[in-house]
N, C-alpha and C positions, 0 to 999 in steps of 0.2 A: 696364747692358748686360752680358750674360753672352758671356764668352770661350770661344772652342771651340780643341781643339787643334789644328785643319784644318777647311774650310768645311762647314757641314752640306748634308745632300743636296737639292737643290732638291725645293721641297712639289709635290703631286704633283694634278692637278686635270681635270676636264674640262671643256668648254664647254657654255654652255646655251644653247636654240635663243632665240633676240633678245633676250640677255641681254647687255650685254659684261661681267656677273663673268661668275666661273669657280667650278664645284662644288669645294670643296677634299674631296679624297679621304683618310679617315683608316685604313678596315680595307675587305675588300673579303671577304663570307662567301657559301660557294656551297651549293646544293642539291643533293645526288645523289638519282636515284630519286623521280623526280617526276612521270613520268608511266608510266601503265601497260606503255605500250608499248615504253617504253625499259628498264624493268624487266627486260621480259620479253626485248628485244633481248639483254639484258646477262647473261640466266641466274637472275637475280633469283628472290625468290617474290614471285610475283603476286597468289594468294591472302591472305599474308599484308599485303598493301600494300591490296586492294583493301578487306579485311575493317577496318584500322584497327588490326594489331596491330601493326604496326611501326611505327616512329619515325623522323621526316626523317634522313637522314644530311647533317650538315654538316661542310666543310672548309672553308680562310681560302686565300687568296693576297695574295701580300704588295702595298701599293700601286702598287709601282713595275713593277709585269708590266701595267700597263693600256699599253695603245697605241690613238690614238686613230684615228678612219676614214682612208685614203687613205694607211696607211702601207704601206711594202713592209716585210715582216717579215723575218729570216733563220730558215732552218728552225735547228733545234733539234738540237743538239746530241745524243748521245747515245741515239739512237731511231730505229728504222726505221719506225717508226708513228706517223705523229703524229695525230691526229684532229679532227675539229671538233664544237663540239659547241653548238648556236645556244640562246641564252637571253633571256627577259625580265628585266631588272636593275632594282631598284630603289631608288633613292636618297635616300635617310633625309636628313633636317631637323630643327631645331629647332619645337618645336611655343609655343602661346603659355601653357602651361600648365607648361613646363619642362621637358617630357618627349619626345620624339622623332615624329615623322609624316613621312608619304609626302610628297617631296618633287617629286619627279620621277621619270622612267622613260626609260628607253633601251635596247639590244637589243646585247649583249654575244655573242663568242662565249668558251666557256671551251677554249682549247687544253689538250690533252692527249695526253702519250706512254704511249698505250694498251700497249705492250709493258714498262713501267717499273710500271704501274699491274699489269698482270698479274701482272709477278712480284712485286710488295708484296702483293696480296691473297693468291698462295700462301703466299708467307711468313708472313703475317700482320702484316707491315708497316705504317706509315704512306703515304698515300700521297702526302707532299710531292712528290718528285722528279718526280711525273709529274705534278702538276698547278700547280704552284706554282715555273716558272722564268722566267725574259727573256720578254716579250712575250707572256705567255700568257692574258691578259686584254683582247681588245680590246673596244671601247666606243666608241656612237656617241656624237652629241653629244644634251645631255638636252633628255627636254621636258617644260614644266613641268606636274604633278599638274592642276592646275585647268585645263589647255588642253585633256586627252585623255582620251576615256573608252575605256577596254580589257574592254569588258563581252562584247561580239561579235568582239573583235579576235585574226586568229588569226597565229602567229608562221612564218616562213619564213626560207630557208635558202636559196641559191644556188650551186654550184661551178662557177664558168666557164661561168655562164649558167643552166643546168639546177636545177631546183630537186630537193633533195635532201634537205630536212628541212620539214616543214612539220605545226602541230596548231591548235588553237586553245587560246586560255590558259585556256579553263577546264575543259581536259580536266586540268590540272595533280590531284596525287592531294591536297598540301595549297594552298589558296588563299593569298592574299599574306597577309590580314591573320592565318593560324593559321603561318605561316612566322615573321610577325614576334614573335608571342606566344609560338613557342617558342624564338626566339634571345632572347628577353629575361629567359625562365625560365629561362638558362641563361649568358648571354654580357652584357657591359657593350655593349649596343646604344646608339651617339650619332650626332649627327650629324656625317655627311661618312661614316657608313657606306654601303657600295652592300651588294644581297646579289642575287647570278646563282639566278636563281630554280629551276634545275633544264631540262633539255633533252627533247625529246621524240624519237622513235626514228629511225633514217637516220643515226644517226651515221657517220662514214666517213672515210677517209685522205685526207691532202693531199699534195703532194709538191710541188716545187720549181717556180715558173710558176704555182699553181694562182691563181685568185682566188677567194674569196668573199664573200657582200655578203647580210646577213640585216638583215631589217627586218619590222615588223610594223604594219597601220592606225595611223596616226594619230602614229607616231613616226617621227627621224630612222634613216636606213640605217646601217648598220656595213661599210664596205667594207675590205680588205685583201686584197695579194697577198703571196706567198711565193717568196723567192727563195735 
């Protein structure tokens, strides 16, 4: 039995829909610039996204920023902008070959302090701070690969009722399984990995009171409000 100098931090996990385990969460890898339109919302080159000359942009957040649906969040520290930004998640397994596959799916939002993120990219920064703090990964509960088919299924976005963000998944510029092929030509992809597949355009501010609540066919909702 291995000794710690003080309790280690509780493991970190989500629920699966008529499951009673629990997905254990080990890394959590997100998508930027994943659909055209949000390229373009963001200033991006479009052309070169659309042409195949660029390359997914990936960032991590750490396990413990997941929050799961129905939580009240507290706004965020250190930001006058915070944003939202609704995604399909996908959650990596053990395959029977020893190798890793699609295990589930769930509809994430990735919060971010759009004004943190701004001034990283002037700088030419990282862009931890803005994307990778307290509660800035929420996630529904999963459901499992073999239940849902996300072939026609399009993703949505709600603020306080209104929909605000909405595409379908296969406007996405890389598809899941070239998402997965390039975090693995690059990253130790295992299971208990999730990866936020990238957002489509309508991103926009939250502020204190707001709720919102993204779900897409065939999966569970992701609701949270902010206070």
């Amino acid at each position: 039995m291995t000794d710690y100098a003080f309790p280690p931090a509780k493991p970190v996990s989500l629920p699966i829909l008529g499951q009673t385990e629990r997905f254990p969460v080990r890394r959590i890898y997100c998508v930027g610039k994943n659909y055209l339109d949000h390229v373009s919302e963001m200033g991006g080159d479009v052309e070169a996204a659309k042409s195949g000359r660029s390359e997914p942009v990936f960032f991590t957040k750490a396990a413990e920023t997941l929050v799961e649906s129905g939580v009240d969040i507290p706004y965020p520290p250190n930001t006058e902008n915070l944003h939202h930004e609704v995604e399909l998640v996908v959650a990596m397994g053990p395959s029977d070959d020893g190798d890793v596959e699609i295990f589930a799916y769930g509809v994430g939002i990735d919060m971010t302090r759009r004004d943190l993120q701004a001034s990283a990219k002037t700088k030419g920064g990282p862009w931890d701070r803005a994307k990778n703090f307290s509660h800035s990964a929420p996630c529904s509960e999963l459901t499992l690969a073999k239940d849902v088919d996300l072939t026609k299924a399009h993703i949505v976005l709600r603020k306080n009722g209104d929909i605000v963000q909405q595409a379908a998944l296969s406007d996405m510029i890389w598809n899941i399984d070239e998402i997965i092929a390039h975090l693995k030509s690059d990253m130790d992809l295992k299971a208990g990995d999730l990866i936020y597949t990238g957002t489509p355009s309508g991103v926009g501010p939250v502020t204190r009171g707001d709720e919102l609540s993204g779900g897409a066919e065939g999966l569970e909702r992701i609701t949270v409000r902010f206070f």
